[in-house]
C-alpha positions in Angstrom: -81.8 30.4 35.4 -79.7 27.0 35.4 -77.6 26.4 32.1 -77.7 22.4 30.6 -76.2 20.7 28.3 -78.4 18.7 26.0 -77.0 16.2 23.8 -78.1 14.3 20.0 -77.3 12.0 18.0 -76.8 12.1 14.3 -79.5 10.0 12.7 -79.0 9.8 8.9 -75.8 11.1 6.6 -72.1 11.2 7.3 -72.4 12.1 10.6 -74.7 9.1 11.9 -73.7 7.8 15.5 -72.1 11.6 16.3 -72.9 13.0 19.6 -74.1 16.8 19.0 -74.1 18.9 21.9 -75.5 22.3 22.9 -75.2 24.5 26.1 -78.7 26.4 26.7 -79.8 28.5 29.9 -83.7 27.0 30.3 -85.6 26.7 34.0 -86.4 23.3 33.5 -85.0 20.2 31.5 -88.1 19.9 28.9 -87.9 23.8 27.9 -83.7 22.9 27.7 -84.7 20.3 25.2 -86.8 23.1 23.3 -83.8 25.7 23.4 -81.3 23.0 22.4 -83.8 22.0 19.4 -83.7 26.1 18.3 -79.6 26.4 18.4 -79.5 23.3 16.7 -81.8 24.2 13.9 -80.1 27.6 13.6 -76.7 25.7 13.4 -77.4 23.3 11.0 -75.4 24.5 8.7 -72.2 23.6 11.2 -73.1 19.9 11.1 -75.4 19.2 8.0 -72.0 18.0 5.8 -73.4 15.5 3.5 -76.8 15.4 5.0 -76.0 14.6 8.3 -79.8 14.7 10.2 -79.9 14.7 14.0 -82.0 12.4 16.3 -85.3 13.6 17.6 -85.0 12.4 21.0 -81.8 13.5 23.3 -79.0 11.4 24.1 -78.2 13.4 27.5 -79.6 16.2 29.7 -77.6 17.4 32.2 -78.1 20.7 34.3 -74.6 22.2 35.2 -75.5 24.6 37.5 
């Protein structure tokens, strides 16, 4: 199983224009995108200061091995 990096943007709140990144082991790129969407929500706490919502969509998807 490779390990990405997926990356977001913050969308709304004090941390709009922010680049949010997660390291996930996934086979392919869309199920890293899930995965990364699932630490995320789990971490929200880390990066929701002030209401700070992240983009939908990925800024970056890269596998690193």
């Amino acid at each position: 199983m490779a390990r990405w990096t997926v990356t977001r943007e913050g969308g709304e709140g004090p941390g709009v224009g922010g680049q949010y990144t997660y390291s996930v082991r996934a086979e392919t790129a869309d199920e890293a995108v899930e995965k990364a969407a699932v630490k995320a929500n789990r971490l929200h706490h880390r990066i929701n200061r002030g209401g700070t919502t992240l983009t939908l969509k990925p800024t970056a998807i890269h596998r690193i091995n």
